[in-house]
Every structure is written in C-alpha cells, then in structure tokens.
N, C-alpha and C positions, 0 to 999 in steps of 0.2 A: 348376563342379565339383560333383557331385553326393556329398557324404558319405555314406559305407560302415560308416567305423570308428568306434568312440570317439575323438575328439582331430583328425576331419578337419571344417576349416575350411569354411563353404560359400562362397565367394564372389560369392555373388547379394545383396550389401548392401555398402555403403562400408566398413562397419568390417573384415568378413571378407576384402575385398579388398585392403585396406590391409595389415593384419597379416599374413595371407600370402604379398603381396608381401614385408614386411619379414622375414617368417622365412625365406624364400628366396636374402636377401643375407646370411645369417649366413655365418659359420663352421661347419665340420661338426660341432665341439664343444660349438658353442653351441647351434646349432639343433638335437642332438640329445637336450640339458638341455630347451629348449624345449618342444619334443616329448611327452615325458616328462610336463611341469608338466601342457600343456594337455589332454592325454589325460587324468589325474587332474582337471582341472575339467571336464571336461566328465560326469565322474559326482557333480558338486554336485546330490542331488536332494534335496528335503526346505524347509524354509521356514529353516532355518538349518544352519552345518557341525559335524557332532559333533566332538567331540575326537580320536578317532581317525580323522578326515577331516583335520584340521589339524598331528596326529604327520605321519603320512604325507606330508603336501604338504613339508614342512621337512625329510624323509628324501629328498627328488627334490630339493634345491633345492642341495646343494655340487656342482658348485665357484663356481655363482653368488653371488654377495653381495647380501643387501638392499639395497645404493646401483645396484648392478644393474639389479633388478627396476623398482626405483622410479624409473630413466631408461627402461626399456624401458616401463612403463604409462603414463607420460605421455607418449613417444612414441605409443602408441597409441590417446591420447583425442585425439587430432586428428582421427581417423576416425569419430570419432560428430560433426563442426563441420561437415562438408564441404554438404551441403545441406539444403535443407528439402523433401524428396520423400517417398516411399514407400520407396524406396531405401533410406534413411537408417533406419529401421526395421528391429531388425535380428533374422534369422530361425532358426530351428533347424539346426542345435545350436547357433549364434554365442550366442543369448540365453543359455543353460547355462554355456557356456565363461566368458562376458563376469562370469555371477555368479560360476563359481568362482574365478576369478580376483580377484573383489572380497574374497570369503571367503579365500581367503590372503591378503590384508591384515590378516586379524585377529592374524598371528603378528606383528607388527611396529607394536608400541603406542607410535609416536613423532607428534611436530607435524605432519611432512612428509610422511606417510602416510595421517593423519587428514583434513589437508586436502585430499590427492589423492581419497581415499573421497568427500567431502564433492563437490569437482568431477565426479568417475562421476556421483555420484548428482543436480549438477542436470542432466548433459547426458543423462543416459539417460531422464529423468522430464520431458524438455521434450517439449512438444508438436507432432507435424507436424499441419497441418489437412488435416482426414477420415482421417486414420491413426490417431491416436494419441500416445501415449508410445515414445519412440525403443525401450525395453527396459522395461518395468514389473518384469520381475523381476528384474532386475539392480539397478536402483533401489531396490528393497524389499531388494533385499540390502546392499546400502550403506547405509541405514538400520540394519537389522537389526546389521551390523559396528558400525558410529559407535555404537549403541545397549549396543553390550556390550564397549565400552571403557572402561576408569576414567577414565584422564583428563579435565580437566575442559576442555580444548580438544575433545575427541567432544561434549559439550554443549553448548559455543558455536555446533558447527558444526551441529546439529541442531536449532537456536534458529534459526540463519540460512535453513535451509532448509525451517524452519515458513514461513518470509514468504513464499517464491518458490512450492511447489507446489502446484499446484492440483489434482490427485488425487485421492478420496477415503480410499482405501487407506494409502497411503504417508504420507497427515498423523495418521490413526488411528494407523497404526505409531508414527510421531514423537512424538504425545498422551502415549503407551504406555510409549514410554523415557525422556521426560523426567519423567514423573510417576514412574517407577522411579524415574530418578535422584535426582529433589528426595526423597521418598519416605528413599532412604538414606542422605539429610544432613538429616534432620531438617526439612524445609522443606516451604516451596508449590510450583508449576511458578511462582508469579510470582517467590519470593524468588531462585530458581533464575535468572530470566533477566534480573532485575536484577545478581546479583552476576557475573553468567558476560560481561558486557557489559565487551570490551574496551577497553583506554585511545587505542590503538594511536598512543600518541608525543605524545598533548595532554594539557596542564595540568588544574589545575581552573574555568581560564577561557577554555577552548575552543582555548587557544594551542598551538603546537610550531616549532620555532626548529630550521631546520638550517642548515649549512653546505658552500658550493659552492667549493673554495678561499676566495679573497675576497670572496665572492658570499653573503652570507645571505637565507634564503628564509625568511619567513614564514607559517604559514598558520593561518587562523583559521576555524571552525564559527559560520557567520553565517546563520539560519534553514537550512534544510533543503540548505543547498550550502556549500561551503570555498573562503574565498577565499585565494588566491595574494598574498602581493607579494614582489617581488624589488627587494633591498638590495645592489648592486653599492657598493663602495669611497666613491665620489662622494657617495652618500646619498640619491640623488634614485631614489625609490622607481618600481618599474616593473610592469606588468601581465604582458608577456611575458618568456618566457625568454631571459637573454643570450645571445649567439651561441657564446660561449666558451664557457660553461658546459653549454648544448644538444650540444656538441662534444665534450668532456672527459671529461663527467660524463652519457651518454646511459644506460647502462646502471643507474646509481643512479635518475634522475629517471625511466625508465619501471617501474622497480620502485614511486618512488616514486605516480605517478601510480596503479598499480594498488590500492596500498591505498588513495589516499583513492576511488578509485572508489568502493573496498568500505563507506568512510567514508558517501558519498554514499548508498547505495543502504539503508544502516542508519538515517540520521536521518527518511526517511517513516515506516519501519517502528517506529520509537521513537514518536516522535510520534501515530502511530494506537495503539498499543497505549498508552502514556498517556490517549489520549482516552474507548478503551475501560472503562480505569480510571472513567471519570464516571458508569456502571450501578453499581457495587460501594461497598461499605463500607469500603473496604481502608485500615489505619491502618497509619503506621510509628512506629518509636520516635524521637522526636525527633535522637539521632545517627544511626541506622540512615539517616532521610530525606534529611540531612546530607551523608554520604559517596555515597549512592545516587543523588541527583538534583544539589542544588546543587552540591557541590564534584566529582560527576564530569564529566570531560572532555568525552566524548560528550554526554550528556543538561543538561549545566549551561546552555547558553544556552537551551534551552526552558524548562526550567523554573523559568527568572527570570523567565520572561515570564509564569508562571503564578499565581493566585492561591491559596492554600493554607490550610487551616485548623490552628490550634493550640490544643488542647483540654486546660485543664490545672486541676482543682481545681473540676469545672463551670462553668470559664469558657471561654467561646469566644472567640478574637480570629482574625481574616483578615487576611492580610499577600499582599503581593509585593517581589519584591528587588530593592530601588532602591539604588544608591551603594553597595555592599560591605555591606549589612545590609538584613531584612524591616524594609516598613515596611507603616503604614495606609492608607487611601484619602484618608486629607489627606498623606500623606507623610511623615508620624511614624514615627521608627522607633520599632518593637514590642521591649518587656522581654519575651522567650520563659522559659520553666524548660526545665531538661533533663529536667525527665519527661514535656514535653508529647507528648500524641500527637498526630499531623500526619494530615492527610486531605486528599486535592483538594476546596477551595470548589468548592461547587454551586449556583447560582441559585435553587433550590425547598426548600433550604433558609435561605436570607437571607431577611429583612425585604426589602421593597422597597425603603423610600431607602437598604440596604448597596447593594444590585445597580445602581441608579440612579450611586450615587457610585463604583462600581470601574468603569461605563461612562465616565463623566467622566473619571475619573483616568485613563482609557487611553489616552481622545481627546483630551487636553489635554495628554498626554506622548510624544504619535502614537508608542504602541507597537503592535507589531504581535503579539497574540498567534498561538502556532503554530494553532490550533482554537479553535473559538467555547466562550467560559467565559462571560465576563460579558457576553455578547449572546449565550449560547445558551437555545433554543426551549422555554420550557416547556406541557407537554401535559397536561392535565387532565379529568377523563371531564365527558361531556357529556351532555347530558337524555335524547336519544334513545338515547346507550351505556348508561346507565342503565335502559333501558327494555328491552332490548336483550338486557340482563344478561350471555350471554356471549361475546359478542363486539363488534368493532366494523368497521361500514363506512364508515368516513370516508375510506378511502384506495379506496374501490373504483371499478371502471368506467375504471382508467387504463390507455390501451395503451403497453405499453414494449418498447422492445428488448431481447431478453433476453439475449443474449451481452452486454449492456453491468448487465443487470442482474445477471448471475450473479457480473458481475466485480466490483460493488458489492456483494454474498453474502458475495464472500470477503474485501472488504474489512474488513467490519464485522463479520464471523467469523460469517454464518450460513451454513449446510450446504443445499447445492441442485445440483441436476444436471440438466445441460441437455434438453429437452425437443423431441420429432418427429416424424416420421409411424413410430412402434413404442412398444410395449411401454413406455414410458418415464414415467408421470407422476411428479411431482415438487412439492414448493412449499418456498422454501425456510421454515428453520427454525433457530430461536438456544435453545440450552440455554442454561439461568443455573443451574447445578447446585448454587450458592449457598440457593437458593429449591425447589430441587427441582422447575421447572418447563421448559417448550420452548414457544415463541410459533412458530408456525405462520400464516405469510401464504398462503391460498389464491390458487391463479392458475389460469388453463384458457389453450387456445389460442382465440383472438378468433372463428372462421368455419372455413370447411374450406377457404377461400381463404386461410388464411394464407400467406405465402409463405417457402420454405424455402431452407435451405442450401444447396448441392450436397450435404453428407452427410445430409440428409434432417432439416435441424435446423430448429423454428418459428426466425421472425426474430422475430416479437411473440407477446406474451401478454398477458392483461387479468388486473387484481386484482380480487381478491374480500375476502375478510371474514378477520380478523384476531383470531385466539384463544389462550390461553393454555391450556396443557395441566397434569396431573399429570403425573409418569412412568406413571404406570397409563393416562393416555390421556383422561383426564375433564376436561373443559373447568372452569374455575377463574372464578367472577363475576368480571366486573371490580372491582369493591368492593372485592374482596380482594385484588388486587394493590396490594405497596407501592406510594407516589407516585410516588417517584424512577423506580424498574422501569418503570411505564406508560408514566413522561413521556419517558425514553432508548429506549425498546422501538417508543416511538411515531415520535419523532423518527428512529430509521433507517430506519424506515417512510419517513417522509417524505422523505428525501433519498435513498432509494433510487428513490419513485418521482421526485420531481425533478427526478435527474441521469440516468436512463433513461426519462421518459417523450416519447415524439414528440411530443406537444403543448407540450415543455418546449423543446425544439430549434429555434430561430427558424428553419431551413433548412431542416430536414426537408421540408417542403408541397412543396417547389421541385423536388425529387426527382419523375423520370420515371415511376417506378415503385410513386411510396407513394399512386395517386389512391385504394387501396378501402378507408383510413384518412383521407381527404382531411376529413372531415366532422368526426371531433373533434380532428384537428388542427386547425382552421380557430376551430372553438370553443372552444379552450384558450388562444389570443389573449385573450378577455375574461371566463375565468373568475378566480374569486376566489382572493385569493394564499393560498398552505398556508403554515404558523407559519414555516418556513424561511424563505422569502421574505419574510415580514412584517417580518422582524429586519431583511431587508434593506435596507427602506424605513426604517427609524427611522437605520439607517446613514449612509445618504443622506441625509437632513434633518440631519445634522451636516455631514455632507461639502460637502456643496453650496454652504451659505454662503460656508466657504473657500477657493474656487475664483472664478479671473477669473473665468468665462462664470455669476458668481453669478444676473444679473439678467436671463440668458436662462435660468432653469431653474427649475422647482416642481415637488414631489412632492404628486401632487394622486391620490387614491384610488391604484390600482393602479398606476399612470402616473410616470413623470419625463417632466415637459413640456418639449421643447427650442424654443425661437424662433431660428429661422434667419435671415439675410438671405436668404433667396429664400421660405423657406419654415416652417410651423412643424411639430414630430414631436410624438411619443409613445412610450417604450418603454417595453414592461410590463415591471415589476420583478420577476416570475416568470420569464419565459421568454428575454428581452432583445429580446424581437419590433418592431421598428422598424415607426411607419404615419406615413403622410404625412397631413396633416390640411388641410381639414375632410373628406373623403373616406373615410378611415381603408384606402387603400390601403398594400400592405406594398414596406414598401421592405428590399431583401436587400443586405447588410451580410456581408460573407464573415468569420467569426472571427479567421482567419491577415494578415486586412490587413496589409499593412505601413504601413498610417498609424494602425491601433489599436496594433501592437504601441511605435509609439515614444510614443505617448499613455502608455499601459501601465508604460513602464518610471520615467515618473514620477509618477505617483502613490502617495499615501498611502493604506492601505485597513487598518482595526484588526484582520483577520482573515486569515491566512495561507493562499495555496490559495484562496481564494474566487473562482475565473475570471472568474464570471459578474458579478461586482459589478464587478471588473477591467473588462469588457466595458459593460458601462453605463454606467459613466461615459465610458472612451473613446469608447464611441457620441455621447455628450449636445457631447461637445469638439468629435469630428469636424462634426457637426449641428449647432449653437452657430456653427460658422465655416464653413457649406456655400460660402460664396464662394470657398474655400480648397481645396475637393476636386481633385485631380487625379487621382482614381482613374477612367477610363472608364466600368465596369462601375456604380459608384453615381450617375456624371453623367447618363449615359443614361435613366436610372431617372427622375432627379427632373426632369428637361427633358423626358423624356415624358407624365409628368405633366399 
C-alpha cells in the first residue's frame, strides 16, 4: 500500500503490516476512533508535542479508555520483535505515526504507561545490522515523553535505558533529562540514580521470601546472578521448580521470572558504574552510604565485598563488612562516628603494607570481590611520558578489533563511533567534567587492506598516543593531571586494549582470514605483560600454591609453567596463549571447552568477571593432567607434536 493521506499506514515493514492487519479486524466503531487517533499522529512534527497537540489527541480519544489504548499499544509492540532484517525498520510515515503515538502517552502519567514508553523505546533504538535503529525517531521520542514526566518511575526507567543504548543521540537526550531531573530535586545525576534504584521485593541482605501454596521460594542476590531454592513442605530444599507448583502457579512464576530477569541485567550495570565511582572524589554522608549501598537490597551484597574509606576528624580508617559490622584488614571491627564521610578505598592512595594486607585478607577469606580494588592496577607517569610532556604512548602500535573495542567505549562510558571506508573518523573520548577535562585515545585504520564489514565498517584499528585535553581543546602536561585521574584513565586504556587487542586473543592466528595481521599477532605471544595482566600474575602465585597440580606449576616471568605427563606448557598470563615446549609450538585450546568449563565452575578466583584468569588456570588443570584429555581436537595437536 502506498500512502496518499495523512493516517495511511504503509505496509512495506512488520510493524505497519501488523497494525493494519489489526485495524482491519476491528469493529466499525472502533476502527473508526482508531482512524481518527492515527490520522492526528501522523501530524507529530517537531522534536517534541505542544500542548495543543496533546488537547487535541484526548479530544479524539472517547469513547476509548486509557486501559484501552494501553492493551491496544502493547498489542502493537510485538510488531517491532518479529525479525532482525531491513524489514523491521520501520518507514514513512509508519516512523511519524509510531512517534505520535508515543507522544499520546504523555496524557496518561501512570506506572504502566511509563514502563510501556520505556519498552518503545528499547525496541525501536535496538539495532538491525547495516540498517540501523528499528525507528530513531520514535525512540527519541520516548525519551523525550519519560523525560517530561514527574514521576519518579520516568527516571528509573531512563536510568535503565542509559545501560542498554548505544546511540549517540538518544543518550545525550537521556544525559539531558536526567540532569534536569536531579537538577529539580536539588541533587547530582549520581544521587539521582542511587536513590531512584528499585528494591523490587529484597531485604537489606539481598533476600525475598515468597510463597507457592505450600511451597516457599527463596531467592537470593549472590554476585551478579539470583539464586532460586525451592522449600516444598518436607524441607529438603530444591533447585528446580516443583511440578505442582510449575502448574498452579505459571502465570505468577513467569511474571515472577520476568522481574528478576530485570534484577539480573541491573546488578552488571550497578557494579560497573560503582567501579566507575574509582576515577571520582565522591563522598557520602555516613547514613546517606548506609541506606544507599550496605543496607540496600540490590547493591548490599557488592558492596560488602568492597573496601571503603571512613574519614572523620582527619582520621582515615578502611574497613569491609565482615559478620554484620565494618571491620579492619586483621578483622577488627571499626568504632565509625556518624559524621564520618565514606569514600571507595583506592590503592594509590593507601600505604603499601594497607594494600598488601586488604590482598591478604581477601585471599585468606577467599572473597570474591565484584572488580579489582585491592589488586587493582596502579599507573604512574614514566620517564619517557615525562619527556613527552603531553602525551603518552605506551598503549600505542596495538591492532584491535573495533566493534569489540567500541563495545568496551561504552562500557567504561567513553564516546566513539564506529569507523569505514566514508567520511567517518572517530577516536574515542572520556569527559571527566569534574576536572574540566576529555582524554582522547587516538586510532587510524592499520593499511588500506583493512578488512571491512559488509556495511563498509574497519574490523581493526591501531592506537596511537593518548592525551588529555581542556574544553578549549589545549592539550594539558601530563604533570598536571591528578594521580588518581592518570592512573584510572590509564588503566581503561589498558583494558580496553587487552580485551580488544588480536594479539590478546589466543585464537585469533588460527583464523583463515587474519593472515595480513599474522606478524604482530604472532609477536604478542612474547611480549611484555601491561599492568593488568601483571596483577594477574601476583594472583596466581597465590592461587597456585593451593591447588592439587601445585607441584606441576611455576609462574616464572610472563609464563605459568605446566608439566604434563606427556609433555611440558607454557601459557602466557597476558593473552592465555598455550605453547608446547621446548619448541614453543601453539597449541589451540578452544575457550567454550567443555573440560574448561567444568574446571571453571570450581575454582576460587579473588576477582569477579576475570574470564581470562578463569581460563588459565583451567588451562594449567587440563595440561597438569594431559594423560586425562579426551578432547580429539587438543589430542591430535599434542601427538602430532
């Protein structure tokens, strides 16, 4: 159908086929309410609806009712699910209609509305690959609505939808209204999305207790997932769902399921943006920290696991909470005052034997924190940055994948956009608007052989040199950047190139197609480990000891030495790159084994997330016991040998 009118549907896209379809099985009364509404959205022109846009739409809407509308729009966001094509993309006027329709949402400032906005807006801002965004402007208009709602459920759900979009647009938007918001309650954007942080049904010790008839279900916020048990009658506690209960009770337990999904997909997102907290100054007031971290529900089991500072009268004391109360790094518990101010402990600013002893106390109470505290990396300017004055290359000369690097960008919250054969350069870049400054990592693309996407996107780029800017644009001496700043600035440096660089990727080489990269992949096998990795090695010379296969294995320079019965390894503690010795042939080790992963599931590792530490030791277990392989694929390997 090729649209004529205002209010005619196109249906050359899922969504406008869908919803067509369904206005066609209406009723005649209804579909010509319908009618009416969408004819009025489809004249939504402008970046937001004026008020006598919004009279108007509520003057077309009796004899419908709001519970209505709000069964008829989530019937129609199933039409933006259907696939991942160009299809799903949705065109003129659909894009128009889909926004005005979101902008009538604005007349109806309830829960169930907000969170409907909230859903538009991640399915229309999700991405097809080489299209795009299903609808950009539908999504900036759901922003836009959630953004000039009062309630303070529109800011939780514009909090959530910071985490997921990757846009540039639409997170400027989101920046925009949450800093309005915090803004008219007197606050930060942080106080803002610590207070706006839902409980949704757990204690202040991560617990919630429901009941299935007879059946109680417990669930518990245990690192970055929720575990289930199920308390049937008998007592004898169980993993899965009882059959009765699965039966009875389906319609509660898949509601249930759905939130803790949402439970799930929040505590990475908490956890990174605490960790982020490790750049800043940021102090609370001793109760404020209290109700915000340790006794809330969500965030409570992290942040017992975290070290914190208590600053009161110029005295500093560092604690973690052990047994129902902060203690010291011998395990003392700490006399606090209630006017202390609290801060996250930082390692560059501890004494050495504090940091030495909160390492000890971790590993000797095999706690797992969520992110590296007391084994994280500190960075320091060096002779040549010195010389240098404003800049530095220590991260330079790395080839990475850049769709993997852009995704680490947004992790660590800096701004970059992908790069191609057009118009496009890019590097990315971290405001610290605290400092009044923006660190800028230069990149290029590696040769004119890079090799691209189908939509014309490099797959690699190389770094270059790393500077700190004014807002005016003026590069800032190293010198003059605070410690802390450098040493966290530097440090996502380094784990950005780490976790994206080819030479970091034991597999990569193996790849058909990576031979015109083949040269420093092959030499990043025995280069020298970056600060991240170094932590990793000190890790390991703890760990090791305490493991059967102790007296098959040394962390000897870069290297954990494995002696085999057949044979002896090496895997470098940078990359996880397995070689057979004395040869130093590579022996490929696929990540997804199924004899790492059940290695994996018992191990102790003091750092939450750490894959690649995960991977090394599994590797040293499986190598340690090569008589023991039944994997084909590694057998072959070392009998070819």
């Amino acid at each position: 159908m090729n649209p004529q009118r205002p209010g005619d549907i196109d249906t050359g896209d899922y969504w406008g086929k869908g919803v067509q379809g369904d206005l066609e099985t209406m009723a005649p009364w209804e579909r010509s309410r319908w009618d009416r509404l969408i004819v009025h959205f489809s004249l939504a022109k402008g970046g937001k609806p004026t008020q006598k846009w919004l009279r108007k739409s509520m003057e077309l809407l009796p004899p419908l009712e709001p519970a209505q509308v709000k069964e008829k729009l989530e019937y129609w966001k199933i039409f933006l699910q259907v696939k991942n094509d160009k299809d799903q993309q949705l065109k003129e006027p659909n894009a128009t209609i889909l926004k005005g329709m979101i902008w009538f949402c604005r007349n109806f400032e309830n829960p169930g509305f907000i969170r409907l906005v909230s859903e538009y807006a991640a399915l229309c801002l999700k991405k097809i690959p080489e299209c795009g965004a299903v609808c950009l402007a539908a999504g900036n208009a759901c922003i836009t609505v959630l953004g000039a709602m009062s309630r303070q459920e529109a800011v939780i759900q514009l909090i959530k939808l910071k985490r997921s979009i990757k846009y540039s647009v639409p997170l400027r938007l989101i920046e925009k209204n949450l800093k309005s918001a915090a803004t008219k309650q007197g606050m930060t954007v942080d106080d803002l999305a610590e207070i706006t942080l839902p409980h949704y049904g757990f204690d202040s010790n991560g617990i919630r207790r429901e009941n299935f008839g007879d059946v109680k279900l417990e669930l518990r916020i245990a690192g970055m997932g929720v575990e289930w048990k199920w308390i049937p009658p008998s007592g004898k506690i169980q993993d899965g769902i009882p059959k009765d209960v699965k039966t009875k009770f389906a319609g509660e337990i898949a509601s249930l399921k759905k939130e803790i999904k949402e439970v799930e997909k929040i505590l990475p997102s908490q956890r990174d943006r605490i960790d982020q907290l490790m750049m800043s100054e940021r102090t609370w007031r001793f109760d404020q920290w209290k109700k915000r971290y340790i006794a809330h529900p969500i965030v409570s089991d992290l942040s017992r696991r975290l070290i914190w500072n208590f600053n009161a009268e110029k005295e500093r004391k560092s604690g973690m909470w052990r047994d129902f109360a902060m203690a010291d790094f011998r395990g003392v518990p700490l006399e606090l005052e209630e006017n202390a101010l609290v801060s996250l402990w930082h390692p560059i600013d501890a004494p050495l034997e504090e940091k030495k002893a909160w390492q000890d106390f971790i590993l000797n109470r095999r706690i797992t924190q969520p992110f590296r505290q007391a084994f994280r990396e500190i960075y320091v300017l060096t002779e040549e940055e010195k010389k240098r004055m404003d800049h530095s290359n220590r991260f330079a000369a790395h080839i990475l994948k850049q769709h993997q690097m852009a995704a680490v960008c947004r992790a660590f919250g800096w701004k970059y956009r992908l790069m191609g054969r057009f118009d496009s350069y890019s590097c990315p870049a971290l405001e610290i608007p605290q400092h009044n400054m923006t660190v800028e990592l230069e990149i290029k693309s590696p040769d004119p052989g890079n090799p691209v996407s189908p939509g014309g996107i490099f797959l690699y780029v190389i770094t270059y040199k790393v500077s700190f800017k004014y807002s005016n644009g003026n590069r800032i001496p190293l010198e003059n950047i605070p410690e802390k700043i450098f040493s966290e600035v530097m440090r996502n440096v380094d784990l950005l190139v780490s976790v994206s660089s080819i030479g970091r990727d034991p597999n990569w080489g193996m790849e058909g197609d990576s031979l015109i990269y083949r040269d420093y992949w092959t030499s990043c096998g025995s280069l020298k480990l970056l600060p991240s990795e170094e932590i990793r090695a000190v890790i390991l010379e703890w760990i090791i000891p305490q493991l059967e296969i102790a007296q098959r294995c040394s962390v000897r320079g870069d290297y954990l030495h494995v002696r085999g019965n057949w044979k002896s390894y090496k895997i470098h503690i940078g990359c996880g790159r397995v070689m057979m010795e004395p040869e130093n042939r590579h022996l490929q080790i696929e990540p997804d084994s199924g004899s790492l992963k059940k290695i994996c599931d018992h191990l102790y590792i003091p750092i939450e997330g750490d894959s690649h530490l995960y991977l090394i030791v599994a590797k040293a277990f499986l190598l340690a016991n090569d008589n023991m392989i039944d994997d084909p694929n590694i057998l072959n390997q070392i009998k070819d040998y």
